[in-house]
C-alpha positions as CSV (number, residue, x, y, z in Angstrom):
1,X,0.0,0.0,0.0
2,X,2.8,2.2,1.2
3,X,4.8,1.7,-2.5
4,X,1.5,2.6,-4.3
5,X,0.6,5.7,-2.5
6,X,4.3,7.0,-3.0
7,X,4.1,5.9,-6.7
8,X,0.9,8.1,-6.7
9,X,2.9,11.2,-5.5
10,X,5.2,10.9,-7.9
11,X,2.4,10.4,-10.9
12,X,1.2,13.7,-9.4
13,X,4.1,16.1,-9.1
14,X,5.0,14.7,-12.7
15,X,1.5,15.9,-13.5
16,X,2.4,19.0,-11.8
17,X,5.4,19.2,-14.0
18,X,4.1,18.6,-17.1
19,X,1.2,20.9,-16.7
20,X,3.4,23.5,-15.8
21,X,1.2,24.5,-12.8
22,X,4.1,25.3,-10.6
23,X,8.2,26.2,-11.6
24,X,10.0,22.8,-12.6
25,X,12.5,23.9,-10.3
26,X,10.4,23.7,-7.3
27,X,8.9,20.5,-8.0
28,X,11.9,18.5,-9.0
29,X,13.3,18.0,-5.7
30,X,10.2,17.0,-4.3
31,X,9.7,14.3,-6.9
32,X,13.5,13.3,-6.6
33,X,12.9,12.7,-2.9
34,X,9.6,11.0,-3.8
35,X,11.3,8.6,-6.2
36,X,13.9,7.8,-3.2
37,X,11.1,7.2,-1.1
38,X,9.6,4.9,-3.3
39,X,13.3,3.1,-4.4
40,X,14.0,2.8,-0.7
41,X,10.2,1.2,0.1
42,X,10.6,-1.5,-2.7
43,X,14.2,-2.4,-1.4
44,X,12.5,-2.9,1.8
45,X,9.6,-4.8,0.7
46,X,11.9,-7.2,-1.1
47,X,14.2,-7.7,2.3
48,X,11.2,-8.5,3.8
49,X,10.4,-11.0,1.8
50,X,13.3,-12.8,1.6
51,X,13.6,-13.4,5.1
């Protein structure tokens, strides 16, 4: 659940983005760290698994 809602944040700000609703600049770093969040959920899912 935690992976897709992240995901979704990301689909967002990249909606955000494109629609060039706010600066690029002051989205990107939110959808870097979103993308982190997301990298760093999966790699935890997948340790979880394996154990």
């Amino acid at each position: 659940m935690l992976i897709e809602e992240a995901n979704e944040s990301c689909y967002w700000l990249e909606l955000i983005i494109e629609g060039q609703l706010l600066a690029k600049e002051k989205v990107e770093p939110l959808l870097d760290e979103a993308n982190q969040i997301t990298a760093i959920m999966v790699a935890s899912r997948k340790t979880a698994k394996a154990e």
